[in-house]
C-alpha positions, -999 to +999 in steps of 0.1 A: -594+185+196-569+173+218-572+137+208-572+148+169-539+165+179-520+133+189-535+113+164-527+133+133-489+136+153-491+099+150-501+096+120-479+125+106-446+100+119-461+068+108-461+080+071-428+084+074-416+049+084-390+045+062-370+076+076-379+067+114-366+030+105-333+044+090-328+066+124-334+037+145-311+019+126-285+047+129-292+048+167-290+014+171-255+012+155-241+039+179-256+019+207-250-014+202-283-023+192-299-051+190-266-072+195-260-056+228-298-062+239-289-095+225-261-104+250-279-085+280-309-110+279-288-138+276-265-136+309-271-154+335-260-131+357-286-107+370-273-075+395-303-063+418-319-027+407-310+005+424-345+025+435-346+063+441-370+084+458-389+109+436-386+137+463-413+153+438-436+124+442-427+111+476-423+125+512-445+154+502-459+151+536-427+169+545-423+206+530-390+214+517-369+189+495-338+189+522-366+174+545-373+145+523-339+142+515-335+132+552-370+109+550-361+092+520-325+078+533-345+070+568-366+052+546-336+031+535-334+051+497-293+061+489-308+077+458-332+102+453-342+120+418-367+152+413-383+172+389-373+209+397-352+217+426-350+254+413-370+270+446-348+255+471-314+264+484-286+247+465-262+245+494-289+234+514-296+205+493-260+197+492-262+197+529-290+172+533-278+153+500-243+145+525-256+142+554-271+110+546-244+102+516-271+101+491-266+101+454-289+131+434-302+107+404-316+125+382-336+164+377-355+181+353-349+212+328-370+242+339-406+234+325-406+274+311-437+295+323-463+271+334-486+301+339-484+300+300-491+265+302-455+253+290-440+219+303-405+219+286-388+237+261-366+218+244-389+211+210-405+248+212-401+268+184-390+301+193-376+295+226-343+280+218-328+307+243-350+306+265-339+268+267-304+273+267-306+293+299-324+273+317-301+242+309-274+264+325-295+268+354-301+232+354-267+225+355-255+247+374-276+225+402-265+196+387-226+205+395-237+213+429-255+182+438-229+160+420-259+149+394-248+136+366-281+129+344-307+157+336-345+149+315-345+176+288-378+182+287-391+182+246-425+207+256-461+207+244-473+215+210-483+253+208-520+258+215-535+269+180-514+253+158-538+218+152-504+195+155-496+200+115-472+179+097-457+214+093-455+218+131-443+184+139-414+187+117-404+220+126-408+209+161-384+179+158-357+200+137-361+219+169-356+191+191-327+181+177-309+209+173-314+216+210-304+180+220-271+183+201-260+213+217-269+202+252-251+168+243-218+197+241-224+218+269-233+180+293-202+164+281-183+189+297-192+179+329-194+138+325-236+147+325-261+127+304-286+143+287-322+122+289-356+123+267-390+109+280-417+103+261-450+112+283-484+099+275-510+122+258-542+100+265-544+104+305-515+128+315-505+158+286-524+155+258-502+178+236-470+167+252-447+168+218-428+133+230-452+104+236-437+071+225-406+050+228-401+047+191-404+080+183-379+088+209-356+060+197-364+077+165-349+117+178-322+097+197-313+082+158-308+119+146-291+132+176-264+106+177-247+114+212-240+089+232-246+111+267-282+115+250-301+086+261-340+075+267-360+081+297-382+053+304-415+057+325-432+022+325-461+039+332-463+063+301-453+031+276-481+009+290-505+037+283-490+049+250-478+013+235-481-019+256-458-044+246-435-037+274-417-071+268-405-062+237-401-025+239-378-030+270-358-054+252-356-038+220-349-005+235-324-013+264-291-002+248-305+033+246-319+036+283-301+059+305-329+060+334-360+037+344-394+054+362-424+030+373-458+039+386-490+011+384-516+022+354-539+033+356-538+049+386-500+061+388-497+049+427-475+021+443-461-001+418-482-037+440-512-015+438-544-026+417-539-022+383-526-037+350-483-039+353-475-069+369-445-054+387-423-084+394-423-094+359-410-058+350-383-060+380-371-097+368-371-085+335-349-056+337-325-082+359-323-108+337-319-078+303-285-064+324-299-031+332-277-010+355-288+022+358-314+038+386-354+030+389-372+061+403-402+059+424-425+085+406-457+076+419-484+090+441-490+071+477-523+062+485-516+072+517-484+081+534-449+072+518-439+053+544-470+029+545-467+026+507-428+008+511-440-027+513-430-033+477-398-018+478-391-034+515-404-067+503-378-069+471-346-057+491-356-085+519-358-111+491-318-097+488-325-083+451 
């Protein structure tokens, strides 16, 4: 059932091409579109990426997030981003975030009740408020770790309702409603709201969000420029491939970069099908300036699994 839910969602979006195109253009001309990706891919400048630690994903040898705060700039990281900070100490984290004069990257929305099985509530029907509040929560962390970018996280498609054209659109009215009015309440605070499509064939099937151009689609509707795309290399390899084209088609609306190898979601120069130095060239020579984060799982500790990163900041990227 799952996989008849994210193929009729598919399918439900692709009938309606000619709205999606007219949204992309829309987005685009906010963005710069193609004529800014355009003049990214041809300078012949290229700065070296930023990496972050994913204190979710990495250090969790370590127990509390102030802890890996501390590993990760040991480690050589002056950035770190994580998913929900929302059990730890504020202050505390400021603490360890100075200590070390590390920059707090990027954190998630509340995920809701995940007893319920909820990831996210920004495309839920019914839970509009429920979202609001914990977008002040998020930011209230935000202000005190001097973050300035937070994932809003869209949510899964309600168990029971088959993924309906019905559902889908109500879903996405949702959506971008929600977006808009976070767009307001971030701008107040120089923040920048981010969407990210997560795949629904190995890690959520009913995740709402699942593709670049669907999000390039939302980002069309919403029209804010502090609302910008989320992208985990390792969810658009799954979802779409491509990653040549998608990266340069889509770069004017990226506001963050994640990478993880696929299939297994471990070190980016472990087995699998990315070839990361292609992907780290690539977003060199298309301009991008923003962060990477390191969401991936170690195959054994985090420090062991650095070679990669220790290997490209040697080379003097």
């Amino acid at each position: 059932m799952m996989s008849h839910v994210t193929t009729f969602v598919s399918d439900f979006r692709l009938r309606h091409t000619s709205q999606h195109v007219e949204s992309l253009r829309t987005c685009y001309a906010w963005s710069g579109g193609e004529k800014l990706c355009a003049m990214s891919s041809s300078s012949s400048s290229s700065a070296a990426l930023r990496f972050c630690a994913n204190i979710s994903w990495l250090f969790t040898e370590l127990p509390d997030f102030s802890q890996r705060m501390h590993a990760a700039a040991a480690a050589g990281f002056r950035a770190v981003e994580a998913a929900w900070l929302y059990d730890a100490d504020p202050l505390e984290l400021r603490r360890a975030k100075d200590d070390h004069g590390l920059e707090v990257v990027l954190i998630n929305t509340p995920p809701g009740d995940v007893t319920a099985g909820e990831l996210g509530l920004a495309a839920v029907p019914g839970r509009e408020e429920d979202f609001k509040r914990g977008l002040d929560q998020a930011i209230e962390y935000a202000r005190a770790l001097d973050c300035k970018r937070i994932h809003l996280m869209a949510g899964r498609i309600p168990v029971g309702t088959e993924g309906g054209a019905a559902v889908v659109q109500e879903m996405e009215a949702v959506f971008v409603r929600n977006l808009k009015y976070a767009s307001e309440l971030l701008s107040k605070d120089g923040m920048t709201g981010l969407i990210e499509p997560i795949n629904t064939r190995l890690t959520d099937a009913r995740y709402f969000l699942s593709s670049p151009h669907d999000a390039a689609a939302i980002l069309g509707k919403v029209a804010k420029d502090n609302i910008k795309l989320q992208m985990d290399v390792f969810h658009w390899q799954i979802m779409d491939g491509n990653l040549t084209q998608n990266m340069r088609r889509y770069l004017p609306l990226l506001g963050h970069v994640q990478v993880a190898q696929v299939p297994g979601r471990n070190e980016p120069d472990s087995a699998g099908e990315i070839n990361y130095d292609y992907v780290f060239s690539l977003l060199e020579a298309l301009g991008y300036r923003g962060y990477v984060g390191c969401e991936y799982k170690p195959l054994g500790s985090t420090q062991d699994g650095l070679g990669w990163l220790k290997g490209y900041w040697a080379r003097g990227k």
